[in-house]
BAGU-790083 format. One line per 4 residues: number of its first residue (from 1); their letters; for each residue x, y, z of N, C-alpha, C. Coordinates in pm, whole numbers, plus 50000, padded with zeros to 5 digits. Example, Ala and Ser with C-alpha at 12.3 -4.5 7.8 and 13.67 -1.06 7.14 Angstrom:
BEGIN
1) AS) 51319/49431/50780/51230/49550/50780/51320/49670/50780  51285/49775/50708/51367/49894/50714/51290/50003/50787
This chain:
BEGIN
1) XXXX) 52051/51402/50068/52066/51474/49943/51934/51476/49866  51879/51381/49875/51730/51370/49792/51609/51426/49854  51626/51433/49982/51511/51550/50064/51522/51687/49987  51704/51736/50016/51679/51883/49962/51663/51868/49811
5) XXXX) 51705/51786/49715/51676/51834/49561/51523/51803/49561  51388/51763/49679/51272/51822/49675/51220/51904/49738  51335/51964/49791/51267/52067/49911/51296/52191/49824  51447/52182/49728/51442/52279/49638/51344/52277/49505
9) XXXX) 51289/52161/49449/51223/52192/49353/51104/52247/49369  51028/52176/49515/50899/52242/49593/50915/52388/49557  51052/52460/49611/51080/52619/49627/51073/52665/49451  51112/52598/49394/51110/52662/49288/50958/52649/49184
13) XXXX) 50886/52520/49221/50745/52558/49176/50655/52666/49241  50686/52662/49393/50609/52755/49467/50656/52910/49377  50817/52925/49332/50869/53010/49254/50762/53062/49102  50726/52954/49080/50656/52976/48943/50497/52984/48954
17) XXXX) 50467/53008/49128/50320/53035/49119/50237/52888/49107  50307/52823/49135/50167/52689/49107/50045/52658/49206  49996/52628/49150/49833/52635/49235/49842/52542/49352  49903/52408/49293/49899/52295/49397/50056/52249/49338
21) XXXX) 50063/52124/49516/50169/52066/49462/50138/51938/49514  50182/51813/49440/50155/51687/49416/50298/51615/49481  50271/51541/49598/50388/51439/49625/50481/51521/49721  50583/51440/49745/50637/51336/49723/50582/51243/49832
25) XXXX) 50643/51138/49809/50602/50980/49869/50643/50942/49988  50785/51019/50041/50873/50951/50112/50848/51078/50228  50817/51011/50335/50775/51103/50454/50839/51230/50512  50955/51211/50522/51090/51323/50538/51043/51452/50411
29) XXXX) 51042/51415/50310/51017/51497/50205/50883/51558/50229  50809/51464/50212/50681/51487/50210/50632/51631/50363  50691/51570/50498/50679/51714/50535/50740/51801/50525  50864/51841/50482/50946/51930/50409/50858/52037/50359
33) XXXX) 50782/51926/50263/50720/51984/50159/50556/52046/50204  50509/51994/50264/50400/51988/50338/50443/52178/50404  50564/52176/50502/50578/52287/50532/50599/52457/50481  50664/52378/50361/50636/52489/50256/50472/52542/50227
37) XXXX) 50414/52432/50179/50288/52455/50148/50182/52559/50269  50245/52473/50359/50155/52562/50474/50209/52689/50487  50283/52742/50472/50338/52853/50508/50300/52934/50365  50326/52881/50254/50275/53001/50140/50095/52971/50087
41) XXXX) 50020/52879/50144/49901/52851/50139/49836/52826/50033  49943/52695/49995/49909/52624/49896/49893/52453/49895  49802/52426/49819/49763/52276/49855/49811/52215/49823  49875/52077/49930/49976/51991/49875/49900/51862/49886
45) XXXX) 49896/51784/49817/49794/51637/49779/49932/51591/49780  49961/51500/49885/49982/51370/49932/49963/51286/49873  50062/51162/49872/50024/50995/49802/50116/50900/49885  50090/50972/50004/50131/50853/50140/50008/50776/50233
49) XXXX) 50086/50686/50295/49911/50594/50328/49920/50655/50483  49933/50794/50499/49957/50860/50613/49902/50797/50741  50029/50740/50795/50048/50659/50887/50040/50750/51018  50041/50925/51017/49989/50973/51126/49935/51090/51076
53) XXXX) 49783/51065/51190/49726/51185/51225/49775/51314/51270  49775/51431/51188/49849/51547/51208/49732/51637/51180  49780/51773/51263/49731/51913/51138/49778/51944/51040  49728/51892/50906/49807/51917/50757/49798/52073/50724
57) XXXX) 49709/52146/50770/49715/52268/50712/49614/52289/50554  49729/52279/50489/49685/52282/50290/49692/52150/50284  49718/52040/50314/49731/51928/50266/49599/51845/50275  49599/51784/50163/49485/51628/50117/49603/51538/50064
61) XXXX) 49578/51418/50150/49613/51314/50115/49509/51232/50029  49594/51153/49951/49485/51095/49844/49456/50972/49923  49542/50887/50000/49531/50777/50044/49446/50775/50160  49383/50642/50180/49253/50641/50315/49375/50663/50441
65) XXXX) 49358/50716/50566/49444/50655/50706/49439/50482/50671  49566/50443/50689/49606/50314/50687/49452/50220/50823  49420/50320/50919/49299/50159/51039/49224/50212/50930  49160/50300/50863/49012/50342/50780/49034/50220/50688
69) XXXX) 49152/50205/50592/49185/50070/50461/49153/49958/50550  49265/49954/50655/49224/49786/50729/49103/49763/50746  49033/49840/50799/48883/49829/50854/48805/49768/50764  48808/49873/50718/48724/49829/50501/48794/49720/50477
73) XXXX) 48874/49655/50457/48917/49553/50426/48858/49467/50481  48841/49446/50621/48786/49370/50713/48719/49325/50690  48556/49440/50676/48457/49420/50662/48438/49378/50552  48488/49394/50430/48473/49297/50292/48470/49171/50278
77) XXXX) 48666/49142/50325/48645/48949/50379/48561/48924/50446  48486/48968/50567/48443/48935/50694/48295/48912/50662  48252/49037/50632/48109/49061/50633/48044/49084/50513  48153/49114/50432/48051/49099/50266/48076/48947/50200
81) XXXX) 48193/48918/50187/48220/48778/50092/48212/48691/50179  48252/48705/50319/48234/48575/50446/48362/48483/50359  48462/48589/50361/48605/48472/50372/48627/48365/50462  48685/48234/50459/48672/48124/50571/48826/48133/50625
85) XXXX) 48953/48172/50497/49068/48180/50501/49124/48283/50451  49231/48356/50478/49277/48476/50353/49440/48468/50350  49504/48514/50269/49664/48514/50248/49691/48681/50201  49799/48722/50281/49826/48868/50242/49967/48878/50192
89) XXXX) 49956/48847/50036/50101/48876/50006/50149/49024/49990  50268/49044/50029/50308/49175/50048/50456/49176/49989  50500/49301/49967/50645/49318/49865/50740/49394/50023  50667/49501/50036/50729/49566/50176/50675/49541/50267
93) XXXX) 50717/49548/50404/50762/49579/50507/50630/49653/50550  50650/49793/50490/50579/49858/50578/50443/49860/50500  50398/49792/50400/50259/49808/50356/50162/49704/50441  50228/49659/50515/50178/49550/50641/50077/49630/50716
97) XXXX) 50159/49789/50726/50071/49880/50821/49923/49885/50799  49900/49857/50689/49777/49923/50636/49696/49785/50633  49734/49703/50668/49624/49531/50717/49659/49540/50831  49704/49612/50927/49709/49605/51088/49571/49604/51119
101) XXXX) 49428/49643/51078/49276/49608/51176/49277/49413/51121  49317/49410/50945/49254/49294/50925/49312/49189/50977  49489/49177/51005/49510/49074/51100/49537/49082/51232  49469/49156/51299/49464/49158/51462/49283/49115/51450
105) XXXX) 49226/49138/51395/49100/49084/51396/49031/48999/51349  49071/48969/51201/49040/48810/51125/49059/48710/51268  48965/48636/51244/48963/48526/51344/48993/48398/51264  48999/48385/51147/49035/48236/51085/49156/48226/51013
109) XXXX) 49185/48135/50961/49353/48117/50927/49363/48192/50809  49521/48248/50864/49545/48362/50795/49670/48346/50804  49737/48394/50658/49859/48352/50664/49929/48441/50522  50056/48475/50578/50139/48612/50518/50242/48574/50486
113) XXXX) 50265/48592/50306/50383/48597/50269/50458/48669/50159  50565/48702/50166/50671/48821/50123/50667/48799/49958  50639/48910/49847/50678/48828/49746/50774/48883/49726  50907/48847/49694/51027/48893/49677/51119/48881/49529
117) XXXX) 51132/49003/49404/51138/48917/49299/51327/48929/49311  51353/49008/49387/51510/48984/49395/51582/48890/49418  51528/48762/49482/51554/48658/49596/51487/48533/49528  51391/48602/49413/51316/48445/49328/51239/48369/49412
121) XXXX) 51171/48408/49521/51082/48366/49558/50932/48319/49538  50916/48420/49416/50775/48392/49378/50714/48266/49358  50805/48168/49315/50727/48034/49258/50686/47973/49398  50805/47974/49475/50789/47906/49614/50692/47940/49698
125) XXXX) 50651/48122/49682/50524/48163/49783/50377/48068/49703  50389/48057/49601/50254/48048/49483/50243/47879/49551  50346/47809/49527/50330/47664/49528/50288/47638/49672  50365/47722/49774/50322/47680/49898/50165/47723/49891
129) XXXX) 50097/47790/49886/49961/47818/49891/49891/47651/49809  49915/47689/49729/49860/47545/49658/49859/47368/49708  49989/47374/49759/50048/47229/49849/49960/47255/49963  49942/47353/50049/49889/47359/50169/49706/47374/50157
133) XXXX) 49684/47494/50093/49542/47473/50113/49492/47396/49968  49357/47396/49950/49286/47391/49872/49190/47412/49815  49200/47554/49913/49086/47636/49822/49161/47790/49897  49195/47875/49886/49243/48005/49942/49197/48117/49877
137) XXXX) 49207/48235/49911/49164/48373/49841/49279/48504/49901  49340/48558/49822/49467/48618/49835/49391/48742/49845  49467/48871/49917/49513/48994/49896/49646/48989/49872  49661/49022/49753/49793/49048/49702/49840/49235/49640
141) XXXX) 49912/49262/49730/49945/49384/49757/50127/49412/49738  50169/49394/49571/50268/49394/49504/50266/49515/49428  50404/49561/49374/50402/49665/49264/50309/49629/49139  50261/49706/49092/50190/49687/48957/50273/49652/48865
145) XXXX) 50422/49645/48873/50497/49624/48747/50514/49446/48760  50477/49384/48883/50518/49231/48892/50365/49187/48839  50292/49250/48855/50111/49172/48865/50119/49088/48750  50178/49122/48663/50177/48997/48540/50260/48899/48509
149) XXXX) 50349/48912/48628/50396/48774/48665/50346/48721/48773  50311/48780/48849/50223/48688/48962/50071/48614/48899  50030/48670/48811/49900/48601/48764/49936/48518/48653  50064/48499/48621/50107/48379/48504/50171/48323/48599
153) XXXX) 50237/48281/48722/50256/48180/48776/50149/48123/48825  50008/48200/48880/49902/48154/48923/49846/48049/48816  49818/48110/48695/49782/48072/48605/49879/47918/48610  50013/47913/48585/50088/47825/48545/50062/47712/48645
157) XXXX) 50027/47769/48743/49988/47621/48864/49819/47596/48890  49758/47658/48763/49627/47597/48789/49537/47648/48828  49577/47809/48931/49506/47857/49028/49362/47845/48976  49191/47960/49026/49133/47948/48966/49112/48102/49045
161) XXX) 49080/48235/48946/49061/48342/49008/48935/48344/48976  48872/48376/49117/48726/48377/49088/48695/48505/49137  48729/48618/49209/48704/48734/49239/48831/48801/49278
Protein backbone atom coordinates (compact mmCIF):
# COMPACT_ATOMS: atom_id res chain seq x y z
CA UNK A 1 0.00 0.00 0.00
CA UNK A 2 2.82 2.48 0.74
CA UNK A 3 4.79 1.79 -2.59
CA UNK A 4 1.63 2.90 -4.55
CA UNK A 5 0.60 6.09 -2.30
CA UNK A 6 4.45 6.97 -3.74
CA UNK A 7 4.21 5.79 -6.91
CA UNK A 8 0.97 7.91 -7.04
CA UNK A 9 2.29 11.02 -5.54
CA UNK A 10 5.61 10.67 -7.87
CA UNK A 11 2.60 10.73 -10.79
CA UNK A 12 1.08 13.54 -9.54
CA UNK A 13 4.28 15.83 -9.05
CA UNK A 14 5.53 14.65 -12.41
CA UNK A 15 1.57 16.01 -12.95
CA UNK A 16 2.54 19.48 -11.78
CA UNK A 17 5.71 19.74 -13.92
CA UNK A 18 8.43 19.48 -11.30
CA UNK A 19 11.90 19.79 -12.26
CA UNK A 20 13.27 17.09 -9.93
CA UNK A 21 12.15 14.59 -7.60
CA UNK A 22 13.70 13.86 -4.19
CA UNK A 23 13.42 10.28 -2.44
CA UNK A 24 12.05 8.00 -1.40
CA UNK A 25 14.30 5.84 0.89
CA UNK A 26 12.87 2.48 0.70
CA UNK A 27 14.16 0.57 -2.41
CA UNK A 28 10.82 -0.91 -3.88
CA UNK A 29 9.66 2.74 -4.02
CA UNK A 30 12.58 4.21 -4.80
CA UNK A 31 12.67 2.23 -8.23
CA UNK A 32 9.10 2.71 -8.83
CA UNK A 33 10.00 6.00 -8.71
CA UNK A 34 13.27 6.00 -10.36
CA UNK A 35 11.12 4.50 -13.35
CA UNK A 36 8.90 7.15 -13.67
CA UNK A 37 11.67 9.55 -13.76
CA UNK A 38 13.38 7.78 -16.49
CA UNK A 39 10.71 7.56 -18.67
CA UNK A 40 9.47 11.36 -18.41
CA UNK A 41 13.28 12.63 -18.07
CA UNK A 42 13.39 13.91 -15.00
CA UNK A 43 15.97 13.85 -12.21
CA UNK A 44 15.41 11.82 -9.33
CA UNK A 45 18.13 12.35 -6.32
CA UNK A 46 18.13 9.38 -4.28
CA UNK A 47 18.94 9.12 -0.38
CA UNK A 48 19.69 5.37 -0.44
CA UNK A 49 23.24 4.02 0.36
CA UNK A 50 22.64 2.26 -3.10
CA UNK A 51 23.57 -1.06 -2.41
CA UNK A 52 23.52 -1.80 -6.34
CA UNK A 53 25.18 -0.75 -9.25
CA UNK A 54 22.56 -0.06 -11.96
CA UNK A 55 21.81 2.20 -15.05
CA UNK A 56 19.94 5.03 -13.15
CA UNK A 57 19.12 6.92 -16.18
CA UNK A 58 17.98 10.61 -14.44
CA UNK A 59 18.99 9.50 -11.19
CA UNK A 60 21.87 10.94 -8.57
CA UNK A 61 22.09 9.40 -5.56
CA UNK A 62 23.24 11.56 -2.78
CA UNK A 63 24.81 8.69 -0.85
CA UNK A 64 28.61 7.31 -1.63
CA UNK A 65 28.15 3.22 -3.06
CA UNK A 66 28.15 1.57 0.34
CA UNK A 67 32.53 -0.42 -0.72
CA UNK A 68 33.38 3.63 -1.81
CA UNK A 69 32.04 4.64 2.40
CA UNK A 70 33.75 1.35 3.70
CA UNK A 71 36.86 2.02 1.90
CA UNK A 72 37.10 5.69 3.13
CA UNK A 73 36.38 4.57 6.30
CA UNK A 74 39.16 2.21 6.23
CA UNK A 75 41.59 4.31 5.21
CA UNK A 76 40.80 6.93 7.99
CA UNK A 77 41.08 4.33 11.00
CA UNK A 78 43.85 2.60 9.17
CA UNK A 79 45.97 5.04 7.53
CA UNK A 80 45.15 8.48 8.74
CA UNK A 81 44.50 8.15 12.70
CA UNK A 82 46.35 4.51 12.85
CA UNK A 83 43.39 3.10 15.00
CA UNK A 84 44.91 0.06 17.22
CA UNK A 85 41.08 -1.01 18.06
CA UNK A 86 37.59 0.16 16.73
CA UNK A 87 33.81 -0.62 17.85
CA UNK A 88 30.93 -0.23 15.27
CA UNK A 89 27.81 0.49 16.96
CA UNK A 90 24.93 0.12 14.74
CA UNK A 91 20.88 0.52 15.20
CA UNK A 92 20.11 -1.68 11.87
CA UNK A 93 20.82 -4.54 10.33
CA UNK A 94 21.43 -3.42 7.17
CA UNK A 95 23.66 -0.26 7.80
CA UNK A 96 26.33 -3.06 8.50
CA UNK A 97 26.43 -3.03 4.60
CA UNK A 98 28.17 0.00 4.34
CA UNK A 99 31.37 -1.19 6.93
CA UNK A 100 31.51 -4.44 4.81
CA UNK A 101 35.46 -3.16 3.30
CA UNK A 102 36.17 -1.94 7.08
CA UNK A 103 35.47 -5.26 8.79
CA UNK A 104 36.65 -7.80 6.31
CA UNK A 105 39.85 -5.80 6.33
CA UNK A 106 40.65 -4.12 9.75
CA UNK A 107 43.19 -6.46 10.99
CA UNK A 108 42.98 -5.55 14.83
CA UNK A 109 40.27 -6.07 17.36
CA UNK A 110 37.19 -5.10 16.36
CA UNK A 111 34.15 -5.49 17.82
CA UNK A 112 30.21 -4.76 16.97
CA UNK A 113 27.41 -3.87 18.85
CA UNK A 114 23.55 -3.29 18.32
CA UNK A 115 22.28 -0.16 20.01
CA UNK A 116 18.81 -0.99 20.64
CA UNK A 117 16.57 1.70 22.45
CA UNK A 118 13.42 -0.60 22.36
CA UNK A 119 15.05 -3.49 24.34
CA UNK A 120 17.13 -0.82 26.78
CA UNK A 121 20.17 -1.89 25.82
CA UNK A 122 22.11 1.09 25.66
CA UNK A 123 23.64 1.21 29.13
CA UNK A 124 24.78 -2.43 28.76
CA UNK A 125 26.49 -1.82 25.13
CA UNK A 126 28.32 1.56 26.81
CA UNK A 127 29.42 -0.35 30.07
CA UNK A 128 30.60 -3.34 28.22
CA UNK A 129 33.07 -1.19 26.17
CA UNK A 130 34.34 0.37 29.31
CA UNK A 131 34.66 -3.07 31.61
CA UNK A 132 36.48 -4.59 28.63
CA UNK A 133 38.79 -2.17 27.04
CA UNK A 134 40.54 0.76 28.21
CA UNK A 135 41.06 2.86 25.85
CA UNK A 136 38.56 2.28 22.54
CA UNK A 137 37.37 4.62 19.67
CA UNK A 138 33.74 4.03 18.36
CA UNK A 139 31.97 4.48 14.99
CA UNK A 140 28.75 4.97 16.12
CA UNK A 141 26.22 4.85 13.38
CA UNK A 142 22.62 5.50 15.26
CA UNK A 143 19.60 7.71 14.38
CA UNK A 144 20.34 11.31 15.07
CA UNK A 145 17.32 11.45 17.33
CA UNK A 146 19.25 8.92 20.08
CA UNK A 147 22.87 10.85 19.68
CA UNK A 148 22.02 12.70 22.82
CA UNK A 149 21.48 9.95 24.71
CA UNK A 150 24.26 8.02 23.65
CA UNK A 151 26.74 10.89 24.48
CA UNK A 152 25.08 11.41 28.09
CA UNK A 153 25.52 7.84 28.92
CA UNK A 154 29.11 8.17 27.58
CA UNK A 155 29.46 11.12 29.44
CA UNK A 156 27.70 9.44 32.58
CA UNK A 157 30.42 6.61 32.62
CA UNK A 158 33.35 8.83 32.26
CA UNK A 159 34.05 8.21 28.65
CA UNK A 160 36.64 10.72 27.22
CA UNK A 161 35.74 11.93 23.48
CA UNK A 162 38.70 12.92 21.98
CA UNK A 163 37.86 12.87 18.19
Amino acid sequence: MALLFKYITACQLIERQVIAIYGPSTPYASSAVQALCNQFGIPHLQIDWGYHQTSRGYALNVHPHYLAFGQALYDYVQKAEYWDTVAVIYSREESLLKFDYLLRTFDQPLMLRKWDVSNDNQKYVIKQFKITQTHFRFIVDIPFWEIQEFLALVSDLNFILLS
